[in-house]
C-alpha positions in Angstrom: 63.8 84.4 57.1 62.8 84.2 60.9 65.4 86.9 62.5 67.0 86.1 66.1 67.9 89.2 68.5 70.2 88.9 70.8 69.8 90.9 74.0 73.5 92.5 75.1 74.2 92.9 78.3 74.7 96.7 80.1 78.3 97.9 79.7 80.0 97.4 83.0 80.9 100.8 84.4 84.2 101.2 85.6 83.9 100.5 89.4 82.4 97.4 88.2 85.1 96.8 85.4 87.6 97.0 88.2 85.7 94.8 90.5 85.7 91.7 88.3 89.4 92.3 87.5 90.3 92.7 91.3 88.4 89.0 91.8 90.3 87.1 88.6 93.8 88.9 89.5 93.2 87.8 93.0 92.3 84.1 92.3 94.9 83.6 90.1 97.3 84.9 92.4 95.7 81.9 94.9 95.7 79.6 92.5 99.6 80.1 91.8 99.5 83.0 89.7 102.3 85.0 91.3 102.7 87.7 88.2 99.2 88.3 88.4 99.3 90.7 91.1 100.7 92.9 89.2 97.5 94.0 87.6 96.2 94.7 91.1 99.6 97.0 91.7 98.4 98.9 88.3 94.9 99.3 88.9 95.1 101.4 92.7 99.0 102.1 93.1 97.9 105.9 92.4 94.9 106.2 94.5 97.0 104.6 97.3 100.1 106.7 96.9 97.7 109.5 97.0 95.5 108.4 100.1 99.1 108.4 101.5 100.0 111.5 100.7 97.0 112.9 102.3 98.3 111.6 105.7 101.1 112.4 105.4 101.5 115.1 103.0 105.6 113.8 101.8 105.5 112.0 98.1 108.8 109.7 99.1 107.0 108.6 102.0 104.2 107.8 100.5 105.0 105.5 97.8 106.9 103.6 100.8 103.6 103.4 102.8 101.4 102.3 99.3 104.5 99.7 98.7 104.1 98.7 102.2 100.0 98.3 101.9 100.4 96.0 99.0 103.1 93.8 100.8 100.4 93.5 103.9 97.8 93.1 100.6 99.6 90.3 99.4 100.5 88.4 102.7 97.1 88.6 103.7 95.2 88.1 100.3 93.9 85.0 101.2 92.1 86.2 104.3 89.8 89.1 101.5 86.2 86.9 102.5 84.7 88.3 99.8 81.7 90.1 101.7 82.6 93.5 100.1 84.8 94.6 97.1 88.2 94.1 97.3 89.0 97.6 96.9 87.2 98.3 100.1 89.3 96.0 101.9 92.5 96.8 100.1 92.0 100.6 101.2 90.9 99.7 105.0 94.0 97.7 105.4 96.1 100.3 103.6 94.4 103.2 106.2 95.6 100.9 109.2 99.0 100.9 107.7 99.0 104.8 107.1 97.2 105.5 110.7 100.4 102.9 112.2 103.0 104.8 110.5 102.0 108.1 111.7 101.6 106.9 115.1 105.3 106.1 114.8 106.5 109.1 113.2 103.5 112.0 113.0 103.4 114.5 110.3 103.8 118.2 110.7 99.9 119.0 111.5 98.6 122.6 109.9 95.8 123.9 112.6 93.2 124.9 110.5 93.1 128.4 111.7 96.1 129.1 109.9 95.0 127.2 106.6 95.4 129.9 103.7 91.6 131.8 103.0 90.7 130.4 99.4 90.7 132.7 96.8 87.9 134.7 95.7 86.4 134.8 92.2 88.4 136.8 89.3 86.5 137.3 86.2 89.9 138.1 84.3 91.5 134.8 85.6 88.8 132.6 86.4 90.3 129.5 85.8 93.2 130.4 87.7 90.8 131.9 90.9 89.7 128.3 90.6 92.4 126.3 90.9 93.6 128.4 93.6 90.4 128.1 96.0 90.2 124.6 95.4 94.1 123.9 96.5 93.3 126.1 99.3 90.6 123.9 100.0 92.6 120.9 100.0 95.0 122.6 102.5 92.3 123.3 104.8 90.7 119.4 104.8 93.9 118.2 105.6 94.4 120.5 108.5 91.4 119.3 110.3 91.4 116.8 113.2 92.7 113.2 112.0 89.2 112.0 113.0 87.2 114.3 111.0 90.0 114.6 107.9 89.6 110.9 107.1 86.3 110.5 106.5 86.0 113.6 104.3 89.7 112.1 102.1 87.5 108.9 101.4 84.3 110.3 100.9 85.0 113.3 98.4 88.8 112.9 97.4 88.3 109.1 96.9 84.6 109.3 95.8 83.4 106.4 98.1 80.4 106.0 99.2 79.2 106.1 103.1 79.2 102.3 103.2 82.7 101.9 101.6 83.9 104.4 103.9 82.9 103.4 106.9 83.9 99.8 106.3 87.0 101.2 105.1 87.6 103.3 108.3 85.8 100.2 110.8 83.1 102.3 112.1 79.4 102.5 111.3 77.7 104.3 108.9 75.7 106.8 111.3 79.4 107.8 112.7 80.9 108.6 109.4 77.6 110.6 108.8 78.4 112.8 112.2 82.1 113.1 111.3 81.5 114.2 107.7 79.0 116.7 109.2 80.9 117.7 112.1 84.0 118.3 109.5 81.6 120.2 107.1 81.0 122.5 110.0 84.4 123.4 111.1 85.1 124.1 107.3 82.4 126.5 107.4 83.4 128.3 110.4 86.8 128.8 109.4 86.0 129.8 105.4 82.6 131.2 105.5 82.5 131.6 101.2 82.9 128.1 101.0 79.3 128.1 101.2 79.1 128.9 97.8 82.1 127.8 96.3 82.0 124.7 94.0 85.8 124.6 94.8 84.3 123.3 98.5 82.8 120.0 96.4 79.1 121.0 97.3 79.8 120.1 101.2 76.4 121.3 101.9 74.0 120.4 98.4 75.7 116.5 99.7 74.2 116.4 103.2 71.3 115.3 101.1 72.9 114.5 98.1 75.4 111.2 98.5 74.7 110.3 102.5 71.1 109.8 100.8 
């Protein structure tokens, strides 16, 4: 008996999984589908509601401004051309409504010279010593200048890459590059061990690493 293989296709990852659900929800939707954008609410309600929150560092407020990106989402869903992922586009028109609000009511800014010194290593509570420098870490991205703090949310809080964040934040790629560095710098000044903390996600092994 002659025996027929089939070749199977490579598992979609899940960037790619999301990707091809984005594009049905979004032309059913079109096509009269209203319900079906609530699969687009479930899929990246929590990365905008915490995108929000690192602009504006207040939960209430926002999970109004990620409710008031996916109104803007779905009133302008029919203008998504399609040249990128909808993601990308669903996250540059939620930074323009984030940016807008602030504008209109600013947050309470931390300078980053009074951002908390991460903690150092403890062998008796490691884990803990972790969790600690990497919080302070946190604090200390979002008290740097709007203009460098974005680019660094997208690109190692949101794990985009340089293209998605630049189209994301409407700039080109070489001036996301000289933000990120410029931001990786001012880190360093101000927290000298983060040089070697893995708590500081690697800022310096990813100048060559993910701009690559």
């Amino acid at each position: 008996m002659r025996r027929t293989f089939r070749l199977s296709s490579a598992p979609q990852t899940a960037s790619q999984r999301a990707a091809t659900e984005d594009l049905a929800d979004v032309e059913r939707v079109l096509g009269g589908n209203i319900g079906a954008f609530e699969g687009i609410v479930r899929r990246w309600q929590g990365p905008l509601v915490n995108m929000a929150w690192r602009y504006c560092r207040d939960r209430g407020r926002a999970e109004e401004l990620a409710q008031e990106a996916f109104v803007r989402a779905w009133r302008g869903l029919a203008q998504w051309r399609r040249e990128g992922s909808f993601s990308t586009w669903l996250f540059a028109l939620a930074a323009n409504v984030f940016r807008s609000d602030l504008k209109r009511i600013p947050s309470v800014d931390l300078r980053l010279e009074d951002a908390p010194e991460p903690a150092g290593p403890a062998t008796q509570h490691s884990v803990l010593a972790a969790q600690q420098s990497s919080e302070a870490v946190r604090r200390a991205v979002l008290a740097l200048p709007a203009r460098y703090r974005e680019p660094v949310i997208l690109f190692y809080f949101h794990e985009m890459d340089v293209g998605a964040a630049a189209c994301t934040l409407g700039m080109p790629e070489g001036t996301l590059k000289a933000r990120l560095s410029r931001a990786r710098a001012l880190l360093r000044s101000r927290f000298p061990q983060l040089e070697n903390e893995h708590a500081a996600m690697k800022l310096t092994e990813l100048n060559t690493g993910k701009e690559a």
